[in-house]
N, CA, C and O atoms as a GROMACS GRO file, in nm:
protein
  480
    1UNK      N    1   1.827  11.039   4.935
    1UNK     CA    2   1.868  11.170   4.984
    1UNK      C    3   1.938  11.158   5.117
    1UNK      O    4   2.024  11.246   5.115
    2UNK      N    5   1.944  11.096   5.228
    2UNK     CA    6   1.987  11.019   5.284
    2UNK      C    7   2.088  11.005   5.315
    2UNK      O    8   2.158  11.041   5.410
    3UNK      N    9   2.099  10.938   5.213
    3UNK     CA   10   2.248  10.870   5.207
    3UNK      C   11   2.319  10.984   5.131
    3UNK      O   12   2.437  11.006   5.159
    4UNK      N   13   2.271  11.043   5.060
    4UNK     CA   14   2.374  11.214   5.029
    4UNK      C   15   2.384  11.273   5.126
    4UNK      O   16   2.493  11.318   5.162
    5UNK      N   17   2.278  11.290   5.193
    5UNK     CA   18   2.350  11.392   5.350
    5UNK      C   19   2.434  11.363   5.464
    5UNK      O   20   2.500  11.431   5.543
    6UNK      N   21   2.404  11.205   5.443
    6UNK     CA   22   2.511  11.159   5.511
    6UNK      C   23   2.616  11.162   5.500
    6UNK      O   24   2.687  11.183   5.599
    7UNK      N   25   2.683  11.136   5.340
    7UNK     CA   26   2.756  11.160   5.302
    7UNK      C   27   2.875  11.302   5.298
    7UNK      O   28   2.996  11.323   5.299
    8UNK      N   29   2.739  11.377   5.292
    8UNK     CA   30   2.797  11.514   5.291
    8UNK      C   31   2.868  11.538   5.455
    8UNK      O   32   2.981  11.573   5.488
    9UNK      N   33   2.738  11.502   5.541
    9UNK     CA   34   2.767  11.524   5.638
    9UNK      C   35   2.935  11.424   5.725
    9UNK      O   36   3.008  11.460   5.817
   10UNK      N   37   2.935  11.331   5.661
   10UNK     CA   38   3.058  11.260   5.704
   10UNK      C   39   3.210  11.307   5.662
   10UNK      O   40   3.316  11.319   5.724
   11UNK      N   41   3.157  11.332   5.483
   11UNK     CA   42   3.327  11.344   5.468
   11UNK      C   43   3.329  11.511   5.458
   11UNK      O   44   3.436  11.566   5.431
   12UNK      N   45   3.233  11.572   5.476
   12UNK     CA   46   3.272  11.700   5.440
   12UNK      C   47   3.197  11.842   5.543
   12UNK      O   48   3.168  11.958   5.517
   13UNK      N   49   3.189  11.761   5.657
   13UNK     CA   50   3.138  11.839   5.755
   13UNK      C   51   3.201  11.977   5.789
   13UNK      O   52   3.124  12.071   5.807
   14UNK      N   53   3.336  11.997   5.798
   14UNK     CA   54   3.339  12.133   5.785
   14UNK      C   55   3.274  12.217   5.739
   14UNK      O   56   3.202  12.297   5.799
   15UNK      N   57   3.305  12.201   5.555
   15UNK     CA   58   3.184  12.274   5.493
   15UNK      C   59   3.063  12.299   5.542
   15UNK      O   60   3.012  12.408   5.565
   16UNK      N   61   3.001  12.148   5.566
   16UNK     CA   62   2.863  12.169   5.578
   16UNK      C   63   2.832  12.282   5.696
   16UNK      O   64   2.734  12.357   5.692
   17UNK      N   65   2.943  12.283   5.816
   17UNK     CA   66   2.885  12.363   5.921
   17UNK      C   67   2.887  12.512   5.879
   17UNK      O   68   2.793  12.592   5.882
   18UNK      N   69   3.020  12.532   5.839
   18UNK     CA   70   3.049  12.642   5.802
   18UNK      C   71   2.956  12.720   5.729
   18UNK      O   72   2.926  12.831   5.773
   19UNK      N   73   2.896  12.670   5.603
   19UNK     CA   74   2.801  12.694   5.507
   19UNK      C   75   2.645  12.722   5.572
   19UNK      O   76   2.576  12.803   5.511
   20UNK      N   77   2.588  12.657   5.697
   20UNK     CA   78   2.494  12.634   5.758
   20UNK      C   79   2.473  12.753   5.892
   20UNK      O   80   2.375  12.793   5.955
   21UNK      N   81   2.641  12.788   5.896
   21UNK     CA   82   2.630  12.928   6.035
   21UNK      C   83   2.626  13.016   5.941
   21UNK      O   84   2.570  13.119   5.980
   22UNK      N   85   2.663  13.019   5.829
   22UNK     CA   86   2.690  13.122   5.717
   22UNK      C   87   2.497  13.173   5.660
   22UNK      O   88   2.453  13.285   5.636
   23UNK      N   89   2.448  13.077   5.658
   23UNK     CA   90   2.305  13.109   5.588
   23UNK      C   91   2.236  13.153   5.748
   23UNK      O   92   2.139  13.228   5.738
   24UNK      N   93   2.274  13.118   5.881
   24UNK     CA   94   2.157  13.128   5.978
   24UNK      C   95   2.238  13.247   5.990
   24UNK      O   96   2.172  13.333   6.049
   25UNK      N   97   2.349  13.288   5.961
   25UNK     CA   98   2.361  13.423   6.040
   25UNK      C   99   2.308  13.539   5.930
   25UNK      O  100   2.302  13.657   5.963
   26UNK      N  101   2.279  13.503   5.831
   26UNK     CA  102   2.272  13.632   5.730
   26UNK      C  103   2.149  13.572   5.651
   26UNK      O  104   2.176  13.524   5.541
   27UNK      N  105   2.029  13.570   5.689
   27UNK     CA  106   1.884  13.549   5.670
   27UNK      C  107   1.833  13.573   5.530
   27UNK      O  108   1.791  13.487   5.452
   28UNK      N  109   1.846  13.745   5.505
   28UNK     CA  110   1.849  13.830   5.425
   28UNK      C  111   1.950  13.799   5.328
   28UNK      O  112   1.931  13.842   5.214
   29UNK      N  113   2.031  13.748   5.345
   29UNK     CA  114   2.142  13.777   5.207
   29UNK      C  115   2.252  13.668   5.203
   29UNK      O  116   2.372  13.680   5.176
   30UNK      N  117   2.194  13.581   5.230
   30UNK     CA  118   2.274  13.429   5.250
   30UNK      C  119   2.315  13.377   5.125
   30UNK      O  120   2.423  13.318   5.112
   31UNK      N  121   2.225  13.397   5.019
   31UNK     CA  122   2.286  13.388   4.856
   31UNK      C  123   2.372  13.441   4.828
   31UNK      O  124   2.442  13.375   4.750
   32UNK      N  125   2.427  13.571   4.861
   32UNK     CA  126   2.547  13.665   4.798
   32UNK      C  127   2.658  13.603   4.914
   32UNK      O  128   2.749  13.532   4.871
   33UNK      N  129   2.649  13.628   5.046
   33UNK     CA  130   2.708  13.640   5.155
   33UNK      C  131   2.771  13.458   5.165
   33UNK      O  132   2.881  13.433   5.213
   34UNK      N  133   2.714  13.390   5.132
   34UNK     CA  134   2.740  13.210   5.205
   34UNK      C  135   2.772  13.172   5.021
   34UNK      O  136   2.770  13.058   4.976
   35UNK      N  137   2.792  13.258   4.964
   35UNK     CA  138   2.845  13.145   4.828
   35UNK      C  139   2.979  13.098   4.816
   35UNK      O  140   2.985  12.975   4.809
   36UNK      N  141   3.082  13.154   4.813
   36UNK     CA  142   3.160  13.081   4.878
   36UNK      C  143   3.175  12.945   4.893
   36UNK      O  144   3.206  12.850   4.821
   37UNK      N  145   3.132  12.972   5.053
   37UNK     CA  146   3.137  12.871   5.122
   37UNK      C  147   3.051  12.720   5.068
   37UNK      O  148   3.079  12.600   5.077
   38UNK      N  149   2.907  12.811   4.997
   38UNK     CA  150   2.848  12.697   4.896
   38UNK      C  151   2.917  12.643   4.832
   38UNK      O  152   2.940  12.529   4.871
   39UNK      N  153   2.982  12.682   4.714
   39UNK     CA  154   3.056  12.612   4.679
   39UNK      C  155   3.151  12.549   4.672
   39UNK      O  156   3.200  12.468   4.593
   40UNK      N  157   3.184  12.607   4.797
   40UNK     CA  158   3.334  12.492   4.864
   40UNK      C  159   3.238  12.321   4.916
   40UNK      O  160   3.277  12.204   4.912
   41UNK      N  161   3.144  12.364   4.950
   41UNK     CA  162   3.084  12.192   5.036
   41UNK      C  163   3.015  12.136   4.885
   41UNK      O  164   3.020  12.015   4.862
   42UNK      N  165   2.950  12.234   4.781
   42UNK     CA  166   2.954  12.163   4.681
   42UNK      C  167   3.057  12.068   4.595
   42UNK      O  168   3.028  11.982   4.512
   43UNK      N  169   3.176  12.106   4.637
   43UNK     CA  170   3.280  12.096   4.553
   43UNK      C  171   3.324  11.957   4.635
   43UNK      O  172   3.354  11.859   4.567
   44UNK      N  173   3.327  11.951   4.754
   44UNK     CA  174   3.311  11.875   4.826
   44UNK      C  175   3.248  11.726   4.807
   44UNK      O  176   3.308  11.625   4.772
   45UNK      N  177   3.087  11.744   4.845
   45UNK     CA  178   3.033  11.676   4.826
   45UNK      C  179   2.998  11.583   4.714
   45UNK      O  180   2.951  11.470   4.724
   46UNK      N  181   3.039  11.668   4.569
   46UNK     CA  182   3.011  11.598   4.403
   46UNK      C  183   3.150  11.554   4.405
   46UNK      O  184   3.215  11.563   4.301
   47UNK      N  185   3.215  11.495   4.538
   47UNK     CA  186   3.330  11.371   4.455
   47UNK      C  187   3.266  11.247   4.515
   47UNK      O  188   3.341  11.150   4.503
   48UNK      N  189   3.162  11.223   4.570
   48UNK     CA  190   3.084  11.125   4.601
   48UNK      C  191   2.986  11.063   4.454
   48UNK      O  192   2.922  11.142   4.385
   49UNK      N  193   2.989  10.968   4.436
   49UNK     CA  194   2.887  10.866   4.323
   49UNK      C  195   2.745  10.896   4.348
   49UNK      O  196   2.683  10.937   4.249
   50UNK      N  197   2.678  10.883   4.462
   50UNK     CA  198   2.530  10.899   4.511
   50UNK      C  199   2.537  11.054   4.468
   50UNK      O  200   2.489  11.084   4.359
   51UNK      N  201   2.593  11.152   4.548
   51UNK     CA  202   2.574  11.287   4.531
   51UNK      C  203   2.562  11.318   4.350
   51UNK      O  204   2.479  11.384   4.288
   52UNK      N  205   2.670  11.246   4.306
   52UNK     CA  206   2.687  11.294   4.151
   52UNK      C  207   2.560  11.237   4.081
   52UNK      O  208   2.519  11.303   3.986
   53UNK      N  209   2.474  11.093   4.123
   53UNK     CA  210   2.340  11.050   4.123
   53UNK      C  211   2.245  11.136   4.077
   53UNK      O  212   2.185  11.155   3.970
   54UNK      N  213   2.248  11.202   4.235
   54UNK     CA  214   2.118  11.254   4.290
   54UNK      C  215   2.099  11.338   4.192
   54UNK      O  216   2.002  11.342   4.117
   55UNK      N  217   2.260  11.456   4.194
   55UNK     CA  218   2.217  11.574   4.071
   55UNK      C  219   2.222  11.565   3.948
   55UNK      O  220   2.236  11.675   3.893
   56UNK      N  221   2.214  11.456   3.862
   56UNK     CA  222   2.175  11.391   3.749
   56UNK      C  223   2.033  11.368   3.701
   56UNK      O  224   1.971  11.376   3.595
   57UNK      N  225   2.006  11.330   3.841
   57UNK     CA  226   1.841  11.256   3.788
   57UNK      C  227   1.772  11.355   3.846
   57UNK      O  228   1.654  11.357   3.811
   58UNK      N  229   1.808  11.450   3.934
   58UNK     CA  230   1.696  11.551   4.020
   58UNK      C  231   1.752  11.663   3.989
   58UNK      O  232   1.803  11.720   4.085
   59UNK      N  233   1.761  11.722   3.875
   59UNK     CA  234   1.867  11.811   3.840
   59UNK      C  235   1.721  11.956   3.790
   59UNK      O  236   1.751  12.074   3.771
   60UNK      N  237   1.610  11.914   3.782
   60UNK     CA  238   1.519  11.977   3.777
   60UNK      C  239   1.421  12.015   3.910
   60UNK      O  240   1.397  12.132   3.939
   61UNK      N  241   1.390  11.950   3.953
   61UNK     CA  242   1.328  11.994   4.093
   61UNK      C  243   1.441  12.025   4.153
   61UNK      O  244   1.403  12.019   4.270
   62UNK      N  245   1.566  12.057   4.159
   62UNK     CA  246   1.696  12.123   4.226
   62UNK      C  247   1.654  12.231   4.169
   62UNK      O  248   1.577  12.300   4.235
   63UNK      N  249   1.697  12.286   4.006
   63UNK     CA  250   1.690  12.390   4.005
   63UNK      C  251   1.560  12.491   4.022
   63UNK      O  252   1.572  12.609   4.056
   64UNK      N  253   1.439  12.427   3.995
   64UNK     CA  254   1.329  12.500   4.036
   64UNK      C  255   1.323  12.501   4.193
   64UNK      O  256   1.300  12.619   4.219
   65UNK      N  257   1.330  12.449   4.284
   65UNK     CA  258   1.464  12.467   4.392
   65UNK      C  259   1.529  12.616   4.438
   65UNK      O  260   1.492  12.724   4.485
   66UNK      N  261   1.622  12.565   4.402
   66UNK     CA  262   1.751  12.711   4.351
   66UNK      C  263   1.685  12.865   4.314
   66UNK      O  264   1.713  12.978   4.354
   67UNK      N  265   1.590  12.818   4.225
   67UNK     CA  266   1.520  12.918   4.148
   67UNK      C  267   1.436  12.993   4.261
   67UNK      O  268   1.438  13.116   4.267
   68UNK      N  269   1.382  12.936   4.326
   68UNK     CA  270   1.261  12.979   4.381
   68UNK      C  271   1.346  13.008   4.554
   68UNK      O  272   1.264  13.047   4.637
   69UNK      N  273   1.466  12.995   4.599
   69UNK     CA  274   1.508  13.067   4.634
   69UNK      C  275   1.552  13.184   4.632
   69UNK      O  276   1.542  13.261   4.727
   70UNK      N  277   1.598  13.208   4.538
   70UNK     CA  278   1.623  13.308   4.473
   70UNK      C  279   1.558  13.414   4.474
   70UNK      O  280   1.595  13.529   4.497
   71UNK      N  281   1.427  13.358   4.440
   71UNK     CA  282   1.310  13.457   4.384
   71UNK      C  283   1.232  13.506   4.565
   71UNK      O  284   1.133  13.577   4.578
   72UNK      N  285   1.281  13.469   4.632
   72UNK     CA  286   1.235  13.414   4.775
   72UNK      C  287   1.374  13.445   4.929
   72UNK      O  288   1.372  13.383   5.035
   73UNK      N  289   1.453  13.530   4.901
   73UNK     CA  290   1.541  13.504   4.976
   73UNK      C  291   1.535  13.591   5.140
   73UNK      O  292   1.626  13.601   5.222
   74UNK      N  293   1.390  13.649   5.147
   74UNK     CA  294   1.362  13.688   5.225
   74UNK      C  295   1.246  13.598   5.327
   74UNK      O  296   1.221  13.607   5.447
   75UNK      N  297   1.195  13.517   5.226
   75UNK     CA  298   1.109  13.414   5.322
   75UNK      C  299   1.114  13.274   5.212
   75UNK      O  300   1.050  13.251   5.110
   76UNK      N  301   1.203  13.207   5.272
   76UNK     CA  302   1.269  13.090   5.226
   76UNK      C  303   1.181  12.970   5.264
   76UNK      O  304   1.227  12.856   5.268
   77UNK      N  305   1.082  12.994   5.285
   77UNK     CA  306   0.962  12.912   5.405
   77UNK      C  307   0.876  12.897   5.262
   77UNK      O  308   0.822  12.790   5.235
   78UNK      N  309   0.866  13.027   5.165
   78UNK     CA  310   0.752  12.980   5.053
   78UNK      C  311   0.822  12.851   4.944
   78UNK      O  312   0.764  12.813   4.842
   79UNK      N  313   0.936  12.806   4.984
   79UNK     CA  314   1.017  12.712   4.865
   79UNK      C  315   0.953  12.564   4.957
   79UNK      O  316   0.950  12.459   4.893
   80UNK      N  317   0.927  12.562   5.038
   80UNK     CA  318   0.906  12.399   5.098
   80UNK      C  319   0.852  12.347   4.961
   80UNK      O  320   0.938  12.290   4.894
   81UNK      N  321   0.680  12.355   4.884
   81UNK     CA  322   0.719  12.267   4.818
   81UNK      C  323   0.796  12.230   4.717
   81UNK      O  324   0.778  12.128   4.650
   82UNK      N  325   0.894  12.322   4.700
   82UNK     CA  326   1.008  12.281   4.582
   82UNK      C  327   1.098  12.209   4.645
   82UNK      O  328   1.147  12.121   4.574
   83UNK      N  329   1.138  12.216   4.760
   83UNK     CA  330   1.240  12.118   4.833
   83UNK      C  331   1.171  12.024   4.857
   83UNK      O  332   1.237  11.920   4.848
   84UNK      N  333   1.037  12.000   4.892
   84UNK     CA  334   0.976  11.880   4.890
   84UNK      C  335   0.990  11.810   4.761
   84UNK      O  336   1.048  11.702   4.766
   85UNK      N  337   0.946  11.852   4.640
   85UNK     CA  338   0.983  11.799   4.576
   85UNK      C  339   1.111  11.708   4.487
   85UNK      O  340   1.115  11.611   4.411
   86UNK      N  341   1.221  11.817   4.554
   86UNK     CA  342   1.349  11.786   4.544
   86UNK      C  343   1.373  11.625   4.579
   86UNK      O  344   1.411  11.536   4.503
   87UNK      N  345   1.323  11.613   4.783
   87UNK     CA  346   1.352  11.550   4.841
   87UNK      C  347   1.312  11.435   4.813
   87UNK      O  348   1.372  11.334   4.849
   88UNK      N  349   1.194  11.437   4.738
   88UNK     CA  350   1.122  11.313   4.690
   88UNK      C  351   1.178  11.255   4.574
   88UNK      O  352   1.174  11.132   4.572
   89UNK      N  353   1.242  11.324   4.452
   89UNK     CA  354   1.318  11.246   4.397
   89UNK      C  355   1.414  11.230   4.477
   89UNK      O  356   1.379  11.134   4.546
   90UNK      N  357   1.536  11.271   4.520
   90UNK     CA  358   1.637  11.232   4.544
   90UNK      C  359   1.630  11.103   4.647
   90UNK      O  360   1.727  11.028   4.638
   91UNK      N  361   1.542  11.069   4.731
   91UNK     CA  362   1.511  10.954   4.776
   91UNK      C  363   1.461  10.821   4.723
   91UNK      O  364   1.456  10.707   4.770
   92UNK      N  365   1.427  10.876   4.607
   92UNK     CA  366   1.408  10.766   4.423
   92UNK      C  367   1.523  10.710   4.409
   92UNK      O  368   1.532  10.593   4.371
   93UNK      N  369   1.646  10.801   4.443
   93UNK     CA  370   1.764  10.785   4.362
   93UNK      C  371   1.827  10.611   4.385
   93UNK      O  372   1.837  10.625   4.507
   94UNK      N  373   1.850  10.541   4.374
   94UNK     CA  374   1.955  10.464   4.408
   94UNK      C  375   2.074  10.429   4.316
   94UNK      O  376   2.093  10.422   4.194
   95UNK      N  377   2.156  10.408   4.450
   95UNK     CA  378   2.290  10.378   4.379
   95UNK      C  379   2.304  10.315   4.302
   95UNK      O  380   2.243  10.209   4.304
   96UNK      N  381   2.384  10.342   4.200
   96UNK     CA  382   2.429  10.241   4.091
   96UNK      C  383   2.528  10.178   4.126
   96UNK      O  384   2.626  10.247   4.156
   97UNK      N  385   2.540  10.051   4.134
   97UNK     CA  386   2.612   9.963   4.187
   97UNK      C  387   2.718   9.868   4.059
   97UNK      O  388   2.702   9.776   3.978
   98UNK      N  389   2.815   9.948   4.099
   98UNK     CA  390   2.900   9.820   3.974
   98UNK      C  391   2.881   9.671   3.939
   98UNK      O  392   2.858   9.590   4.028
   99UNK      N  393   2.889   9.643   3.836
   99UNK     CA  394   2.837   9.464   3.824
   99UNK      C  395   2.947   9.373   3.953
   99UNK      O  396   3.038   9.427   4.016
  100UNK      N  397   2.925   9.295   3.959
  100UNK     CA  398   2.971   9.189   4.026
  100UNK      C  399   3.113   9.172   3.942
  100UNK      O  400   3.108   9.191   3.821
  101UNK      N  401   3.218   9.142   3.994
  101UNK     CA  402   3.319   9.061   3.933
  101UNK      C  403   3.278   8.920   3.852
  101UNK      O  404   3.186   8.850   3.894
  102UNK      N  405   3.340   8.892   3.754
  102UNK     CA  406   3.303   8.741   3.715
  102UNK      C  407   3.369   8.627   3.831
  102UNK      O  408   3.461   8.636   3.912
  103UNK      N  409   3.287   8.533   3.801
  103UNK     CA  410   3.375   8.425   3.941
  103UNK      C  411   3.479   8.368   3.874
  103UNK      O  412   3.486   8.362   3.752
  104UNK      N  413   3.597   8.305   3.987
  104UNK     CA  414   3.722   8.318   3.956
  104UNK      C  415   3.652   8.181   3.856
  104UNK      O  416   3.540   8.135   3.877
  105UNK      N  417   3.742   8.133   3.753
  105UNK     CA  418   3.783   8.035   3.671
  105UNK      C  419   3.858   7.920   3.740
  105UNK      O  420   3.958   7.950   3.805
  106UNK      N  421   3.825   7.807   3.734
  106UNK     CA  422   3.893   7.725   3.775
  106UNK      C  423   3.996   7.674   3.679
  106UNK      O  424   3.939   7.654   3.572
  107UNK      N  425   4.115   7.646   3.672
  107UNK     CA  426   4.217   7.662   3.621
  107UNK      C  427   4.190   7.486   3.550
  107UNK      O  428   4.134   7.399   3.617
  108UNK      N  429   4.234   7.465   3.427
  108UNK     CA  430   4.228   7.368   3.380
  108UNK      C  431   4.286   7.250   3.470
  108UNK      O  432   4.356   7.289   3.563
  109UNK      N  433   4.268   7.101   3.456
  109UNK     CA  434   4.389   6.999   3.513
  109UNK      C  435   4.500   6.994   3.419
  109UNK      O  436   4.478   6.994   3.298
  110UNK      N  437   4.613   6.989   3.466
  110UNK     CA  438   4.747   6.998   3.364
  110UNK      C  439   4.689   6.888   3.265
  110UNK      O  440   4.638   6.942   3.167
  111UNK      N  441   4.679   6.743   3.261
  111UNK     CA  442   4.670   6.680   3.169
  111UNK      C  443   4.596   6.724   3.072
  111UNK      O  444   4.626   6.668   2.967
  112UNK      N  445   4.483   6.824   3.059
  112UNK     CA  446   4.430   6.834   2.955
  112UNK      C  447   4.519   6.962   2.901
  112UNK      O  448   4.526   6.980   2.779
  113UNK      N  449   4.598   7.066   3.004
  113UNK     CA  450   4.689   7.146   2.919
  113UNK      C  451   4.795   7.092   2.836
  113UNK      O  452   4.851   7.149   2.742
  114UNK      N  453   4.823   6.938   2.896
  114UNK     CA  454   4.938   6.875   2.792
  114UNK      C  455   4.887   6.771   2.685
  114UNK      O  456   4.974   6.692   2.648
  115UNK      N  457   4.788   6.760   2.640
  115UNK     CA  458   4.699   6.719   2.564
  115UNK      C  459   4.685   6.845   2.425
  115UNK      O  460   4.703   6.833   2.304
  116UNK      N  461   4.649   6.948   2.498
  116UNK     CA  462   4.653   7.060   2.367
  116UNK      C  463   4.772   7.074   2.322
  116UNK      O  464   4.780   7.093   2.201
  117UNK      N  465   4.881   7.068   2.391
  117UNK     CA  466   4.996   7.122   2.323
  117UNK      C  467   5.074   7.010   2.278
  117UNK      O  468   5.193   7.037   2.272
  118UNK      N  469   5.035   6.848   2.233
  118UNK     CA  470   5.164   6.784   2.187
  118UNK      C  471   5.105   6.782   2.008
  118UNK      O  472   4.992   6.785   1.960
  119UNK      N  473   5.197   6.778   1.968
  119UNK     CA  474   5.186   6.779   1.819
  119UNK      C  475   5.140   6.617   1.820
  119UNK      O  476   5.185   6.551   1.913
  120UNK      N  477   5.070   6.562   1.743
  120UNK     CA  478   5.061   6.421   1.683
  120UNK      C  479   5.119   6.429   1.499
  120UNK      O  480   5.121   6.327   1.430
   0.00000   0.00000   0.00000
């Protein structure tokens, strides 16, 4: 999780601030009022590999999450343990890391390339 906020926070900090004065200024109604802007740092953030990760494998404690904001948007304090839970997978997550390249080939010695190719 981490390394997603970092993320977020590096390449897409505008958003993130923007989105973050947007929810502290409007307490009450930050779901209707900051969507938008949510989904601009979402849109943002899911061109990252880890981010696209996280909401793959934690795509359930997100939305019970989500949900329970929702249900909650006047005291956003009763969701801790759903974001706890969130946070705990998404710190499970690790990157998937592409395989290794194969190592280079060492190129035959000519004599054995002119060995295959003479007719007898």
């Amino acid at each position: 999780m981490q390394a997603a906020l970092e993320i977020t926070a590096r390449y897409c900090r505008n958003e993130m601030e923007e989105y973050g004065r947007c929810v502290a200024a409007s307490p009450a109604s930050w779901q209707r009022d900051c969507h938008r802007l949510r989904l601009s740092m979402s849109r943002c953030a899911a061109a990252h590999p880890i981010v696209q990760q996280i909401r793959q494998d934690c795509a359930e404690p997100f939305a019970a999450f989500e949900q329970c904001l929702k249900e909650n948007q006047a005291s956003v304090m009763n969701c801790s343990d759903h974001v706890n839970a969130f946070l705990l997978c998404a710190d499970q997550v690790n990157p998937v890391m592409p395989p290794p390249p194969p190592p280079p080939q060492e190129p035959e010695p000519l004599y054995y390339y002119s060995l295959k190719h003479i007719n007898y």
